[in-house]
Kinemage of the C-alpha trace (Angstrom):
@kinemage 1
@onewidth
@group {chain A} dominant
@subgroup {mainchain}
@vectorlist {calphas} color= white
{ca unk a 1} P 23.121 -65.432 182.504
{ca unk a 2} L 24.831 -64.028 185.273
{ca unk a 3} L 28.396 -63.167 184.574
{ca unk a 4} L 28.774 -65.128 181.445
{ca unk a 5} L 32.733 -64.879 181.442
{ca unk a 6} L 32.210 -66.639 185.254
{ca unk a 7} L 29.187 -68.855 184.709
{ca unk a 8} L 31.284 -70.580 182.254
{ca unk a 9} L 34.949 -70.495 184.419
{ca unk a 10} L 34.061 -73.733 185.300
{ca unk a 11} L 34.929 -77.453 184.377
{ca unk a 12} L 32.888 -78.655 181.290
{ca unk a 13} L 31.103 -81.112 183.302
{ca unk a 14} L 29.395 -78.155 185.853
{ca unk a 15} L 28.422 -76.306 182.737
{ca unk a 16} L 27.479 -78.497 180.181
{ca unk a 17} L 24.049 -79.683 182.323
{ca unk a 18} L 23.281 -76.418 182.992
{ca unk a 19} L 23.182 -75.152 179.499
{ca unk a 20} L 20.050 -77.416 178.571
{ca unk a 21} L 16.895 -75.474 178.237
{ca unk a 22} L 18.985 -71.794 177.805
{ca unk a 23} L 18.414 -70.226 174.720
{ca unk a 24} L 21.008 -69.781 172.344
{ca unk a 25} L 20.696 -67.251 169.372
{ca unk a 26} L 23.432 -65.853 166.743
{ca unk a 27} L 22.113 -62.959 164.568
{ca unk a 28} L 18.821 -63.777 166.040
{ca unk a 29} L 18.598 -67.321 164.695
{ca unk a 30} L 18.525 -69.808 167.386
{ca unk a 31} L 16.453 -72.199 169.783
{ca unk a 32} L 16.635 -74.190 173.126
{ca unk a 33} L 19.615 -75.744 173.796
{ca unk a 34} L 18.806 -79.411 174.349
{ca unk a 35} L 21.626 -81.264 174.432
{ca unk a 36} L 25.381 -81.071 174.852
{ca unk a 37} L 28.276 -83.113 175.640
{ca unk a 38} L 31.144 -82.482 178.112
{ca unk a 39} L 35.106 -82.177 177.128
{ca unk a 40} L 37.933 -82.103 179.766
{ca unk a 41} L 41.555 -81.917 178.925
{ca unk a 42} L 42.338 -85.372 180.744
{ca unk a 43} L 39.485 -86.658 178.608
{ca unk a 44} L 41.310 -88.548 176.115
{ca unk a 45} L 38.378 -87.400 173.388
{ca unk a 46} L 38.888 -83.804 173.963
{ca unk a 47} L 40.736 -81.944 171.312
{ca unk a 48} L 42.645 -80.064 174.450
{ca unk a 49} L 44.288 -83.760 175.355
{ca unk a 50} L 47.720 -83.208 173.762
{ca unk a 51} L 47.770 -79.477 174.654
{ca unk a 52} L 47.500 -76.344 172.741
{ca unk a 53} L 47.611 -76.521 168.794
{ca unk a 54} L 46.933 -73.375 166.405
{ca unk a 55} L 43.471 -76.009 165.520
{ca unk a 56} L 41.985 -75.639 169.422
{ca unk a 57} L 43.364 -72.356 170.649
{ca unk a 58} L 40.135 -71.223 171.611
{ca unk a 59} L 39.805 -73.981 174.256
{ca unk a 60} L 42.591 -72.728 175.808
{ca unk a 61} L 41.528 -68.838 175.680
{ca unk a 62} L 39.294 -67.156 177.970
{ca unk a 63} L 36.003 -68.659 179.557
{ca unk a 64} L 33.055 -67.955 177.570
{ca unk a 65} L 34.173 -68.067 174.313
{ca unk a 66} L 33.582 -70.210 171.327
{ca unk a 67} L 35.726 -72.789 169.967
{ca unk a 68} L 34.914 -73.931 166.481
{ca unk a 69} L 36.498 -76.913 164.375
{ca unk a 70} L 35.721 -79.294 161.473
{ca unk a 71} L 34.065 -82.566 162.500
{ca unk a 72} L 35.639 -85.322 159.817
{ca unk a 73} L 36.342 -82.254 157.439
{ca unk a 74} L 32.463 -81.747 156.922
{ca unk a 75} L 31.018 -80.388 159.394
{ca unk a 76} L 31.540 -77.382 161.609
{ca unk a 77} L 30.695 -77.745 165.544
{ca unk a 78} L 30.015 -74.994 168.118
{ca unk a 79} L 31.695 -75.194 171.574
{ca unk a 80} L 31.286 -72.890 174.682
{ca unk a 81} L 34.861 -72.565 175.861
{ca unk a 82} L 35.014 -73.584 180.227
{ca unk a 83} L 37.983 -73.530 182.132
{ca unk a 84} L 41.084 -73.938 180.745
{ca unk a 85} L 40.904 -77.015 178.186
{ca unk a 86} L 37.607 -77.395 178.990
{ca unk a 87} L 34.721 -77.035 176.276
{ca unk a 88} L 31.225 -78.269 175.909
{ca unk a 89} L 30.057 -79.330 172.595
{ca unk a 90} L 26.270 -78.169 171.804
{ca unk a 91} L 24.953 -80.967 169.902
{ca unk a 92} L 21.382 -79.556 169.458
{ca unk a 93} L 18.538 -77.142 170.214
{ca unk a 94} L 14.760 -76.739 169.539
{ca unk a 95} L 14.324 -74.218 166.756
{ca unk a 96} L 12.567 -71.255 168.374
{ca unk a 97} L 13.990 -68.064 166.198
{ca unk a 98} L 14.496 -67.865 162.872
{ca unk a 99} L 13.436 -70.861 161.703
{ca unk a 100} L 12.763 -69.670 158.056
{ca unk a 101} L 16.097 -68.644 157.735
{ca unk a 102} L 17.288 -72.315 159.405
{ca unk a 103} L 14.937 -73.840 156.638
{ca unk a 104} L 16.821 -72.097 153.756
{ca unk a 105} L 20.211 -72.667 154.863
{ca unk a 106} L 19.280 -76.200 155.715
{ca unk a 107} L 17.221 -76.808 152.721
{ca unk a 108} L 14.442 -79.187 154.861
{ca unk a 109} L 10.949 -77.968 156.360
{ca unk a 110} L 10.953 -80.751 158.878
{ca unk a 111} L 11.630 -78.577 162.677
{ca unk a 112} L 13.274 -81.950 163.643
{ca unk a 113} L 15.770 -82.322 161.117
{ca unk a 114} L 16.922 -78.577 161.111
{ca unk a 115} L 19.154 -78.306 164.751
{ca unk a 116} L 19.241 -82.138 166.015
{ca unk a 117} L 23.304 -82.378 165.202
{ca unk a 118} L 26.358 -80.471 165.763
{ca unk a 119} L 26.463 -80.123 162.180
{ca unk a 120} L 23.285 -79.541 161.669
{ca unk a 121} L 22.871 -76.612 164.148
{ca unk a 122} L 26.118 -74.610 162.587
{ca unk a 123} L 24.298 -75.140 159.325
{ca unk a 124} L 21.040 -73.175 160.530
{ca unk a 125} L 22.612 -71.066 162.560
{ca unk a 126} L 25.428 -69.950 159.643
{ca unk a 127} L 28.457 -70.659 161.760
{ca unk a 128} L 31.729 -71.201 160.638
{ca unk a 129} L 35.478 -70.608 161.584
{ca unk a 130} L 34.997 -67.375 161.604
{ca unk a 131} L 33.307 -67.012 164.835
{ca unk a 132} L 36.118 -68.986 166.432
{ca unk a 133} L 37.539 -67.508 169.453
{ca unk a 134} L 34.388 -65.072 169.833
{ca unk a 135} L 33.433 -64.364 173.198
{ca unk a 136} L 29.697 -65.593 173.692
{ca unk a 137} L 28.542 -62.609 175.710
{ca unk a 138} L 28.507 -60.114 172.405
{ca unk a 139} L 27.189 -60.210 169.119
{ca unk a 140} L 26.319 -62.237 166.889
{ca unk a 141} L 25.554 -64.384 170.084
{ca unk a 142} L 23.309 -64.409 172.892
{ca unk a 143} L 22.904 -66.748 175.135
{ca unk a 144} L 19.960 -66.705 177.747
{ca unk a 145} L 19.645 -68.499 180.979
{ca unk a 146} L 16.442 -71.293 181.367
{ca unk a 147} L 13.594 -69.606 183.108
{ca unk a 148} L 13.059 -72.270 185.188
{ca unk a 149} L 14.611 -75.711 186.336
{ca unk a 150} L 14.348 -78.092 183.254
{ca unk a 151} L 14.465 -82.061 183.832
{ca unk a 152} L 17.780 -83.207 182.953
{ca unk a 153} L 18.953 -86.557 181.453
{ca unk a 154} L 22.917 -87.980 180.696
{ca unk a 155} L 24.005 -90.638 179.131
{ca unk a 156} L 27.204 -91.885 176.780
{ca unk a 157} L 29.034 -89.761 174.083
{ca unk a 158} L 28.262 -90.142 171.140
{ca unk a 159} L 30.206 -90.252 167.639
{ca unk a 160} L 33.668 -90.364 169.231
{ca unk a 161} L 35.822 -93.705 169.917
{ca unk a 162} L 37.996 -92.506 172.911
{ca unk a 163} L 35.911 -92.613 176.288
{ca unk a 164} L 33.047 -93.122 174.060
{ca unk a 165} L 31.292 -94.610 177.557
{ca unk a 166} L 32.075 -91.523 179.476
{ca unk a 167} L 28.076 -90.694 180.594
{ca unk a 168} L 29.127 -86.728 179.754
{ca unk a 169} L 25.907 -85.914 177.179
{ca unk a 170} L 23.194 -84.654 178.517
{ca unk a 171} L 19.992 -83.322 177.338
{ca unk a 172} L 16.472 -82.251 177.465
{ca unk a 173} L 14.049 -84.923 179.075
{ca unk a 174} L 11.198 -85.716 176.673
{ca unk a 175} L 12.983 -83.536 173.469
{ca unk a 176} L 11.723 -84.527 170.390
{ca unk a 177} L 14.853 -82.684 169.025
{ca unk a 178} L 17.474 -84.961 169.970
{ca unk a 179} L 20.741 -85.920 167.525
{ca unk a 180} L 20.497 -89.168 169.347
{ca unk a 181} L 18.446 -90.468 171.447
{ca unk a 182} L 18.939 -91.311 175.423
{ca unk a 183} L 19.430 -95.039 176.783
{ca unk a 184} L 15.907 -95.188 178.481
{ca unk a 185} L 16.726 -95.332 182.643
């Protein structure tokens, strides 16, 4: 990617479609991004909304760096830091690397059940708090540019209440890989 730390000093809503089809590995585990959703701090979902808390930090740290939190206490969920408050959630990708090692830690064989979820995806991928505040441009993460243009589709949020109808997901055009799928157009 070019300048990761600049590719991603941009609002969520610039990089969020163009993260679909890059690859996206952490200790070598990883896949096709192929869907994320968008997160601005006037965006009354975003965790940056009422400013900076010790929780989302990260999203108000440099560009290019992850922000992870606890969904509902269960579940951890991997953001790419933007510009300042802004994040993008990565809701899935298409398991491409790894995938016996996304198996084990997800205990299922089915591809499509192993990285279609935020939750999910930190599950197979092993990450946790730990990695919050990393910057995405060195290890354990690597993050690769599409090789070509990939047909991109948007629709709602999903699993929030607040600006739930904000069309700020997007995704992978024909993915079989999809947490949810798109509103047909």
């Amino acid at each position: 990617m070019q300048n990761i730390y600049r590719f991603c000093d941009r609002t969520a809503l610039r990089v969020a479609p163009e993260l679909i089809g890059a690859s996206l590995k952490v200790q070598g585990v990883g896949g096709i991004i192929v869907e994320t959703e968008a997160y601005a701090p006037d965006d009354p979902a975003s965790h940056s909304f009422n400013g900076s808390t010790p929780r989302n930090a990260a999203m108000f740290g440099p560009p290019g760096h992850v922000y992870i939190y606890r969904s509902y206490g269960i579940h951890w969920c991997f953001n790419i830091v933007c510009a300042v408050g802004h994040a993008v959630l990565v809701r899935a990708i298409e398991p491409r690397w790894g995938t016996d090692a996304m198996r084990v830690r997800r205990g299922r064989s089915d591809i499509r059940q192993l990285c279609s979820g935020p939750g999910k995806l930190c599950q197979a991928l092993d990450i946790d708090k730990t990695l919050d505040g990393k910057p995405l441009g060195e290890e354990p993460f690597e993050l690769v540019p599409a090789d070509e243009n990939v047909a991109v589709i948007s629709d709602r949020r999903v699993g929030i209440t607040k600006a739930a109808d904000y069309p700020w997901r997007f995704g992978l055009a024909g993915s079989a890989v999809l947490s949810k799928p798109f509103a047909r157009r």
